[in-house]
C-alpha positions in Angstrom: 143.9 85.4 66.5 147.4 86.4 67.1 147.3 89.0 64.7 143.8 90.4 66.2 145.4 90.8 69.3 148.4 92.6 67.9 146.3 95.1 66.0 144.9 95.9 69.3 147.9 96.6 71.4 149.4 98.7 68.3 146.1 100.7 68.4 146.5 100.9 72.1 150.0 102.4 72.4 149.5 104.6 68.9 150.1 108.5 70.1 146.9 110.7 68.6 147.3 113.6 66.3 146.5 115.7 69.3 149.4 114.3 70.6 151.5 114.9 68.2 151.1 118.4 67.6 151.4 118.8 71.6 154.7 117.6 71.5 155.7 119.5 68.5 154.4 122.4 70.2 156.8 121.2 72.9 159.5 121.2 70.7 159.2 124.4 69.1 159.5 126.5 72.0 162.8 123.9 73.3 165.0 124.7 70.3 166.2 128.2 69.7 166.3 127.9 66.0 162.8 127.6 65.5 161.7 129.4 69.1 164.1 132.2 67.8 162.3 132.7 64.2 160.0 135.8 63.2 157.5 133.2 61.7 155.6 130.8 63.3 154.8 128.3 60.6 157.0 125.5 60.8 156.3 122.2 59.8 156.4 119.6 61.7 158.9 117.8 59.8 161.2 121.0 59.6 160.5 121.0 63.7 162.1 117.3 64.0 164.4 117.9 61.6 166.3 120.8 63.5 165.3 119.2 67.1 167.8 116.4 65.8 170.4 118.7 64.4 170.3 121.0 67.8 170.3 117.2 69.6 173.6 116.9 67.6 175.4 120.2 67.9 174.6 119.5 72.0 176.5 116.4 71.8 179.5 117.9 70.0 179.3 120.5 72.7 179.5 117.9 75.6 182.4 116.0 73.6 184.2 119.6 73.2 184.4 120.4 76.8 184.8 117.1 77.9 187.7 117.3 76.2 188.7 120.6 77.3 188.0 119.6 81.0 190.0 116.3 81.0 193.2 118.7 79.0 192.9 121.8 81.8 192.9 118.2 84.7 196.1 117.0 82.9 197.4 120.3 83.5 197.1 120.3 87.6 198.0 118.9 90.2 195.8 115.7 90.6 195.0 116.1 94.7 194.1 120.1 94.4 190.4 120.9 95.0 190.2 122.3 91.3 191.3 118.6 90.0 188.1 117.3 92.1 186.3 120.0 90.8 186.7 119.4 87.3 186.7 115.4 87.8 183.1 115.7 89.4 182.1 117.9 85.6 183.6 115.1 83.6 182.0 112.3 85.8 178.7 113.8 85.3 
């Protein structure tokens, strides 16, 4: 009985194929390597696949001027209205 019910709460909470391709959709137009491309025919796997690598090259990009915010901060004085300035970016 326990595994009836389970089957029906997976079935439940399944996204649809409709779905699916909506969101790839989604994520075609959000990532500039494949929004940027002459052809349209992407797969859907090639679609996740960069979506994760431009998820990653974002990250580095946070990390990188994190790190370039909290070097310029170490480089002022600590009560001038640029050192708040930059302290809010890194707080962020």
């Amino acid at each position: 009985m326990s595994s009836r019910r389970s089957r029906q709460q997976s079935s439940s909470t399944r996204i649809s194929d409709d779905q699916i391709i909506e969101l790839v959709s989604k994520l075609r137009q959000l990532v500039p390597e494949i929004r940027d491309r002459r052809s349209s025919k992407v797969s859907a796997s090639k679609v996740l696949q960069e979506t994760c690598n431009y998820i990653r090259n974002l990250h580095r990009e946070v990390d990188d001027l994190s790190e370039r915010l909290s070097q310029l901060l170490s480089t002022i004085d600590a009560d001038s209205a640029e050192a708040s300035i930059i302290r809010s970016l890194i707080n962020q």
